[in-house]
C-alpha positions as CSV (number, residue, x, y, z in Angstrom):
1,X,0.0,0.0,0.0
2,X,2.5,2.5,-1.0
3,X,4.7,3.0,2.6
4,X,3.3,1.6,5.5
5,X,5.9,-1.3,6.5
6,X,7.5,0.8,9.6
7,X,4.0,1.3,10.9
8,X,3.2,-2.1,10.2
9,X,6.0,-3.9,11.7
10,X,6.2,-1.7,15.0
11,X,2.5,-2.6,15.3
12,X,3.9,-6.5,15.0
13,X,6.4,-6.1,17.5
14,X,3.8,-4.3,19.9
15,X,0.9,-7.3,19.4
16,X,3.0,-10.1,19.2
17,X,3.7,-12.3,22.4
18,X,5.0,-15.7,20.2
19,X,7.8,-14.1,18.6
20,X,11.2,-16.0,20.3
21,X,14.2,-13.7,21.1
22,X,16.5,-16.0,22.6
23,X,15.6,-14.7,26.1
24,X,16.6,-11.4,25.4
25,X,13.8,-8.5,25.7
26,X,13.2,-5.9,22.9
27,X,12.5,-2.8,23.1
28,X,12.4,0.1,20.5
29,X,15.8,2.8,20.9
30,X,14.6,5.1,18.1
31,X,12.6,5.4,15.4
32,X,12.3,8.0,12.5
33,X,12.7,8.3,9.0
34,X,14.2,11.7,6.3
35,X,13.0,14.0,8.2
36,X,14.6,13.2,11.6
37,X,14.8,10.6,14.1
38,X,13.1,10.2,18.0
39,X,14.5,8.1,20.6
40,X,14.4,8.2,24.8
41,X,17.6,7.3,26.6
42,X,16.3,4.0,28.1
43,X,14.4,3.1,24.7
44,X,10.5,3.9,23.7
45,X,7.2,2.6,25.6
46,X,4.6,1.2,23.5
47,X,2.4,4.4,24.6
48,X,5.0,6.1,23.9
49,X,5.2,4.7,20.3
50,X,1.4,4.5,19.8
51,X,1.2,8.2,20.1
52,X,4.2,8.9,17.9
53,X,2.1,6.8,15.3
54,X,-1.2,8.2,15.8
55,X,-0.3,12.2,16.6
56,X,2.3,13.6,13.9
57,X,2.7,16.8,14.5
58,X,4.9,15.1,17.8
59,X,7.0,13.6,14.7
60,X,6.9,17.3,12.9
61,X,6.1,14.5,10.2
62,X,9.2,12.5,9.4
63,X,7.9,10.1,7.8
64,X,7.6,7.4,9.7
65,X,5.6,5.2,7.3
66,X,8.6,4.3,5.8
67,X,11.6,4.4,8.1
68,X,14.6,3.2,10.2
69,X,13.7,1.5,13.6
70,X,16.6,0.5,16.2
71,X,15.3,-2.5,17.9
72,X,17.3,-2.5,21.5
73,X,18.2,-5.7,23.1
74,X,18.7,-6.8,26.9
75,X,19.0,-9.8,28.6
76,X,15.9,-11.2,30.2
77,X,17.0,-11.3,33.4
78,X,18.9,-8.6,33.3
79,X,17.4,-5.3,35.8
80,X,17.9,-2.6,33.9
81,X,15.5,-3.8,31.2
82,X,13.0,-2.3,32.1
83,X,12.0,0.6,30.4
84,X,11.6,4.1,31.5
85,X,7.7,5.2,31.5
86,X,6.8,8.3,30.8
87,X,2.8,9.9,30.2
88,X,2.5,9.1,26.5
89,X,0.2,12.7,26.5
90,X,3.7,15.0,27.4
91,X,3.9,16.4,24.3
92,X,7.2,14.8,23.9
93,X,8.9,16.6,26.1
94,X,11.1,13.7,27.5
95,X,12.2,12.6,23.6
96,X,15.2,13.0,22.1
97,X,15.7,14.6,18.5
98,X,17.9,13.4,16.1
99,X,18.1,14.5,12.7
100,X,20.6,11.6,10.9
101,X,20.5,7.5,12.1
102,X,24.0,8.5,11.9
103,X,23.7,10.4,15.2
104,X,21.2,7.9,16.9
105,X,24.2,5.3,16.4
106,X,26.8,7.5,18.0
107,X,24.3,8.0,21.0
108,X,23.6,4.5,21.1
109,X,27.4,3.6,20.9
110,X,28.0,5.9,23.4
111,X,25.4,6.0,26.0
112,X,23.4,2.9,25.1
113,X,20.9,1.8,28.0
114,X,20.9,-1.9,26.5
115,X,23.4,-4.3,25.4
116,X,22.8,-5.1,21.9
117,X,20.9,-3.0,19.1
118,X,19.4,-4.5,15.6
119,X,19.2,-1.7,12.6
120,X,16.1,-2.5,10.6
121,X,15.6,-0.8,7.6
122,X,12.0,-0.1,5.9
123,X,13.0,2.8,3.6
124,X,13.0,2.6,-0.1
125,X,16.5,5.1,-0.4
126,X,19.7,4.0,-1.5
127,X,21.1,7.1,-1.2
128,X,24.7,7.1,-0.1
129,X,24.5,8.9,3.2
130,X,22.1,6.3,3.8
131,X,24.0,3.8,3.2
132,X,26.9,5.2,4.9
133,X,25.1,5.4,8.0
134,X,23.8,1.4,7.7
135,X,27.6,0.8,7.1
136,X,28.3,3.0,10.5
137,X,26.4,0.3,12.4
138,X,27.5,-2.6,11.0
139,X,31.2,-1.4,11.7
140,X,29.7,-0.7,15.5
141,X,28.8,-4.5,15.7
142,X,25.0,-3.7,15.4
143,X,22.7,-6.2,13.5
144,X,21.4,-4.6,10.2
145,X,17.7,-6.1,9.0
146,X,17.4,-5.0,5.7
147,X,13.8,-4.7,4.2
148,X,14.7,-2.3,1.3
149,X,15.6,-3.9,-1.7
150,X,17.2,-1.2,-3.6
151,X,20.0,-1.1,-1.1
152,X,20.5,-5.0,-1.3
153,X,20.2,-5.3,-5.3
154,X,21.9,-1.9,-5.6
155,X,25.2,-1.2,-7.2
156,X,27.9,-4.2,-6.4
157,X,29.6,-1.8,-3.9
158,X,27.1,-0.7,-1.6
159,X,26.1,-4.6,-1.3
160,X,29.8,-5.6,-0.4
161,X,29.7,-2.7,2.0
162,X,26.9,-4.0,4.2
163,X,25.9,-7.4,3.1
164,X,29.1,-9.1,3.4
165,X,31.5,-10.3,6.2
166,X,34.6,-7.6,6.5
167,X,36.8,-10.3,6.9
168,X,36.5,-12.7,4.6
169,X,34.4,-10.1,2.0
170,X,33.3,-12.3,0.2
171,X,30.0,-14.4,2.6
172,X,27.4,-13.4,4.3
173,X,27.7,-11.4,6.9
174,X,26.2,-13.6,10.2
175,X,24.8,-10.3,11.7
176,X,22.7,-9.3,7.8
177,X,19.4,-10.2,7.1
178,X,17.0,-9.5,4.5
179,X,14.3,-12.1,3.7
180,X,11.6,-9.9,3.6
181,X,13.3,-8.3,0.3
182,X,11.7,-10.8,-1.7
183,X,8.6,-13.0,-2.0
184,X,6.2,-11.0,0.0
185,X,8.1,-12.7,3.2
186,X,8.3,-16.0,1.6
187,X,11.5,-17.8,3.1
188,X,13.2,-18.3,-0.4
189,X,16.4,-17.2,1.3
190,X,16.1,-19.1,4.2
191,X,15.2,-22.1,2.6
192,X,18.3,-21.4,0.3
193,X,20.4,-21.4,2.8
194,X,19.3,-24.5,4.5
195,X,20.1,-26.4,1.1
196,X,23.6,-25.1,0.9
197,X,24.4,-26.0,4.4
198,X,23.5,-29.7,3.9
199,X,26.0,-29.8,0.9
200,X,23.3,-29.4,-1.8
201,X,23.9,-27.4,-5.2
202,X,21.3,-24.8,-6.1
203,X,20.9,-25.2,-10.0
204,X,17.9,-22.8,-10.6
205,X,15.8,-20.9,-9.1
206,X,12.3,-19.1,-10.5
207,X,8.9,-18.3,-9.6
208,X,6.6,-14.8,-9.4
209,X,7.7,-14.1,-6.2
210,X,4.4,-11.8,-5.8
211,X,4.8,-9.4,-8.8
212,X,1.8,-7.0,-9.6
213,X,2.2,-8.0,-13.2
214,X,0.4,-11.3,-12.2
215,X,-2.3,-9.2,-11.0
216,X,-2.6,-7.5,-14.1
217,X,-2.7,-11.0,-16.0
218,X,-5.7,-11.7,-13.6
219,X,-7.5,-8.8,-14.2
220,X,-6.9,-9.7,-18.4
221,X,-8.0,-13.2,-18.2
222,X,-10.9,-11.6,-16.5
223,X,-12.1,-9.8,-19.6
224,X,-9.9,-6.3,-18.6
225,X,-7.9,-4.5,-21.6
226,X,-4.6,-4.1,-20.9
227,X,-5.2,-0.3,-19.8
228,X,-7.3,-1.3,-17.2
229,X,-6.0,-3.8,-15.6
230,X,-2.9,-1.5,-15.2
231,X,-4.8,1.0,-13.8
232,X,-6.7,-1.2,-11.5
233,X,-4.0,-2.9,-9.6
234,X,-2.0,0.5,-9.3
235,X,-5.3,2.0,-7.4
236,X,-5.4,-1.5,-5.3
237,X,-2.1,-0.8,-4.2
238,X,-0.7,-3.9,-5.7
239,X,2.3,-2.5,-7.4
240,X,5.9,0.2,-6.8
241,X,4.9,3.4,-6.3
242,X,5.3,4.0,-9.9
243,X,4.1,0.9,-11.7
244,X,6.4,1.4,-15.1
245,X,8.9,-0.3,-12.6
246,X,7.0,-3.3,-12.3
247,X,5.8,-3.7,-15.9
248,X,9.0,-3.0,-17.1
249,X,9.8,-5.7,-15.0
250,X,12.4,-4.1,-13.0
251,X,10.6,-4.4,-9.8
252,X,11.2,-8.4,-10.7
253,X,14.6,-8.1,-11.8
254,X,15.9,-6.7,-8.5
255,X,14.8,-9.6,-6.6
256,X,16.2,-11.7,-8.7
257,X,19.5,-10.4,-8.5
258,X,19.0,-10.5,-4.8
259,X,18.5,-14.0,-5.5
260,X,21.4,-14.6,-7.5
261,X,23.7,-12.8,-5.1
262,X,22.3,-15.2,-2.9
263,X,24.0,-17.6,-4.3
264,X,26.9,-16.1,-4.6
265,X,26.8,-15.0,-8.0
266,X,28.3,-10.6,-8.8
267,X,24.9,-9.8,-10.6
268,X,23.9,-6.4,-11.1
269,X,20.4,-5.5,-12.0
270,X,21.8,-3.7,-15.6
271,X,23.2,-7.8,-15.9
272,X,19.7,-9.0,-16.1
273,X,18.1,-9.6,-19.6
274,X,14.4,-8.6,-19.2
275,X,11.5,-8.8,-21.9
276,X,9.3,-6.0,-20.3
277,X,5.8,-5.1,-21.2
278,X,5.3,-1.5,-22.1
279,X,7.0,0.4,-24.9
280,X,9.9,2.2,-24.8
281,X,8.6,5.7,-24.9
282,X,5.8,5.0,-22.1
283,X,8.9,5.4,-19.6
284,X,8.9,9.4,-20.0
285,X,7.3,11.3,-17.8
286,X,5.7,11.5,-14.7
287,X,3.4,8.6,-13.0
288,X,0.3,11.2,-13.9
289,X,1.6,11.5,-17.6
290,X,1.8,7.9,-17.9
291,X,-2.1,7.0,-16.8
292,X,-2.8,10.0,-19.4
293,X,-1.5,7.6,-21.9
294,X,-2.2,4.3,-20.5
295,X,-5.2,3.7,-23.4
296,X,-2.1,3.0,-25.6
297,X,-1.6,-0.3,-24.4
298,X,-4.8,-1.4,-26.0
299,X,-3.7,-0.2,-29.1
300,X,-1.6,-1.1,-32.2
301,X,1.5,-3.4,-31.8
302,X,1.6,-3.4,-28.1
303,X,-2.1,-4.8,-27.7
304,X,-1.5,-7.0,-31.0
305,X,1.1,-9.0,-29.6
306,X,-0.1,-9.4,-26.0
307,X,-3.2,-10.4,-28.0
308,X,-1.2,-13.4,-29.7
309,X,0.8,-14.2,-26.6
310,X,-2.3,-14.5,-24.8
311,X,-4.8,-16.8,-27.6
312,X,-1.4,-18.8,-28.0
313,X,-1.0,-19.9,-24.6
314,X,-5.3,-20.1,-24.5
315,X,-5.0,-22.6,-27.4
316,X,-2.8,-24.9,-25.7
317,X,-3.7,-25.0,-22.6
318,X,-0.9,-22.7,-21.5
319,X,-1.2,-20.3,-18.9
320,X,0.7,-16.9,-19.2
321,X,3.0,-16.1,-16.2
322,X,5.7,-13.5,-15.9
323,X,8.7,-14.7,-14.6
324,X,12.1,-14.7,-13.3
325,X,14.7,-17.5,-13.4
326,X,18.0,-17.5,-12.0
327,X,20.3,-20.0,-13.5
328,X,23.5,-21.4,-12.1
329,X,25.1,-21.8,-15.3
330,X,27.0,-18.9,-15.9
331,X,24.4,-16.4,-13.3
332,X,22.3,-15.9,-16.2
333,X,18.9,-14.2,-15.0
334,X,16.3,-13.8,-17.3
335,X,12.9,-11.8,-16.6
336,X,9.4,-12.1,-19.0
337,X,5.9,-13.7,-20.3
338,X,6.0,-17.4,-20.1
339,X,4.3,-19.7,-21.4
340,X,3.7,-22.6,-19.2
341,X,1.9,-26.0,-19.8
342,X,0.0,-27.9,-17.1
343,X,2.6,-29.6,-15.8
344,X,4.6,-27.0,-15.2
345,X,5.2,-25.9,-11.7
346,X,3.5,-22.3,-11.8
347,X,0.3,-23.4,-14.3
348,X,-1.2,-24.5,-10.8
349,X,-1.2,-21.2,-8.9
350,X,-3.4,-18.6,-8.9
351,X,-2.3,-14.7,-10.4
352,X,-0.7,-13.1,-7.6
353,X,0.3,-15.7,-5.7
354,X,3.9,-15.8,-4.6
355,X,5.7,-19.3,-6.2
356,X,9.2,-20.2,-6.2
357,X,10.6,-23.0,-7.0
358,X,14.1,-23.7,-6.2
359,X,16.0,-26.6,-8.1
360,X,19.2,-28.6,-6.4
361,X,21.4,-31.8,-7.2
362,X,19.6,-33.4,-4.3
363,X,16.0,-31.9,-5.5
364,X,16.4,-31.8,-9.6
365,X,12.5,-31.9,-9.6
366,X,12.4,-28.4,-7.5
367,X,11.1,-27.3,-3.9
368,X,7.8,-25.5,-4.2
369,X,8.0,-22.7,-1.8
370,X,4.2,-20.7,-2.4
371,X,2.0,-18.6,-0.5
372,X,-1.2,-17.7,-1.9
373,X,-2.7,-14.0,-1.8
374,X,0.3,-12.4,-0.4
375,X,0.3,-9.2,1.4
376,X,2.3,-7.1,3.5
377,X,1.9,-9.4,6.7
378,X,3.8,-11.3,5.6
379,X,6.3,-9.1,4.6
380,X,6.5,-8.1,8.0
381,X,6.6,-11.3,9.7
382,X,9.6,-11.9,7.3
383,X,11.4,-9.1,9.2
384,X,10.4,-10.2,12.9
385,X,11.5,-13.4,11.9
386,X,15.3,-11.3,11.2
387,X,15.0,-9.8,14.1
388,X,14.7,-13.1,16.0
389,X,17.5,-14.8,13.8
390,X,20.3,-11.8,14.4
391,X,18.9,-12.1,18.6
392,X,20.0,-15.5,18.4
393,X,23.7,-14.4,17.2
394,X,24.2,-11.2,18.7
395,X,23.5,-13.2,22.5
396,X,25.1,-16.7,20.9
397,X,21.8,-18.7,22.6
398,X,21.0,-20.3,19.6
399,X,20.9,-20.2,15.8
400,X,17.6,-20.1,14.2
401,X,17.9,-20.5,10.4
């Protein structure tokens, strides 16, 4: 829905009583976003946090539908976990402004309350004080939860910089996580990982992995034009912010280089040979110039040979699906319309669901890892899960995968 997967996952984090933190407690050091950061010294109360959410003009509106939240993290058992209360009607007067995460960290580093803090990410920037600051506290030893995907299938750099161990530069940092980057939450990466730790050899990998452009193909099989179907899902809140991303399949092609870097492949998203949907000169312009012109897609050539692609695939049974595929052979990644029989592994699944299948030495016939109508629950279960997994490492309890 266009920004709300800060809100959504505080909310989590404030309802949730199963979620297992390796007997540490959590509490919330700071949260903020562009415009400027909040914290207290001995972390947030949930009133405290509520109010933030529900009374903006306390924020002076930074944004916090899309943000940066510094999970802090005590032991159980330890006394000083408890958090300071203070009347979540004060006005604020007992917060602490920051503008930059960058001077939340050196606070933190400085004068932390707790003993272990966890960076979770929820913007869509990749700018590179941004990323600056996300490299700041990894170098400070703090766990970085990454739920913004243009940072993780940004340029090669910036990936190395926070993804990867310092030491070795060349794994997986243990204290980075970012499942919820693609799949709608589904644990592709997880379950990834799992395979290569048993020995296994990931051959190939593909699915939808929740793209709107399945969404579009439901509204067309439905009896939509083109057009419409576009313009329907965009006002459902089913695709990017501006849809040309997703229908130029871009939106796909970064999680498939997330993917592929997954694996251990140097992909870059320019790599990535994609078949998009759109024409060329559709990409001008603003998001408003583009719906002015979005009738052209049932017109001419582009509606001609979606029109073929379409009574082709009708005629034998086919199904239409757009797709991305990750191959191991060389780190090939491919992105577009498929056409796929009844046997194949995606023919079965509804528009908008979110498949992958993952193919090993062990499992040639794949692993079918699918969740059907996906939304941003799961999204944000994705990144509690994180949350939980880095716990487990930062207090060397216990490893969950």
């Amino acid at each position: 829905d266009h920004g709300s997967l800060g809100r959504g996952l505080l909310h989590a984090l404030d309802t949730s009583s199963q979620a297992e933190f390796c007997g540490a407690s959590v509490h919330i050091a700071a949260i903020g976003g562009d415009r400027g950061y909040i914290k207290h010294p001995h972390g947030l109360s949930w009133d405290q946090i509520r109010t933030l959410l529900n009374h903006t003009a306390i924020f002076h509106g930074s944004g916090l539908q899309q943000g940066d939240v510094t999970v802090a993290h005590s032991p159980m058992d330890d006394e000083t976990s408890e958090q300071v209360e203070v009347d979540a009607d004060d006005n604020g007067d007992d917060f602490q402004r920051r503008d930059k995460l960058r001077d939340v960290l050196g606070d933190l580093a400085a004068f932390g309350h707790y003993d272990k803090f966890i960076v979770v990410d929820c913007t869509s920037t990749a700018s590179p004080s941004h990323v600056e600051d996300l490299a700041l506290a990894k170098s400070l030893g703090m766990g970085l939860v990454l739920a913004n995907i243009h940072v993780v299938a940004g340029p090669w750099a910036t990936y190395a910089s926070l993804v990867l161990d310092t030491t070795t530069k060349t794994k997986q940092s243990s204290l980075v996580a970012f499942e919820a980057t693609v799949g709608k939450g589904l644990p592709v990466l997880s379950t990834i990982r799992r395979l290569q730790a048993s020995g296994d050899h990931v051959t190939l990998v593909r699915g939808t992995f929740s793209d709107a452009v399945g969404h579009v193909l439901a509204e067309m099989e439905a009896g939509n034009s083109f057009g419409d179907a576009v313009t329907t899902v965009y006002e459902n809140g089913w695709t990017d912010d501006d849809p040309r991303d997703d229908l130029t399949g871009l939106v796909l092609a970064r999680k498939a280089v997330v993917i592929s870097r997954h694996l251990g492949k140097q992909v870059a998203v320019k790599d990535v040979v994609v078949e998009g949907l759109i024409p060329r000169h559709m990409l001008n312009g603003t998001v408003a110039s583009f719906f002015n012109v979005v009738g052209e897609l049932n017109e001419g050539t582009c509606r001609a040979e979606f029109k073929a692609k379409g009574a082709d695939a009708k005629a034998n049974g086919n199904k239409l699906v757009f797709v991305a595929k990750v191959s191991d052979g060389g780190g090939q990644v491919r992105i577009g319309l498929q056409s796929v029989d009844h046997t194949h592994s995606l023919h079965a699944s509804q528009h908008g669901d979110s498949v992958v299948e993952i193919q090993t030495t062990n499992f040639p016939h794949g692993i079918l890892v699918q969740v059907a109508k996906p939304d941003a629950t799961g999204t944000v279960a994705a990144i509690v899960a994180d949350i939980a997994s880095l716990s487990c490492i930062l207090f060397r309890r216990c490893n969950i995968p």
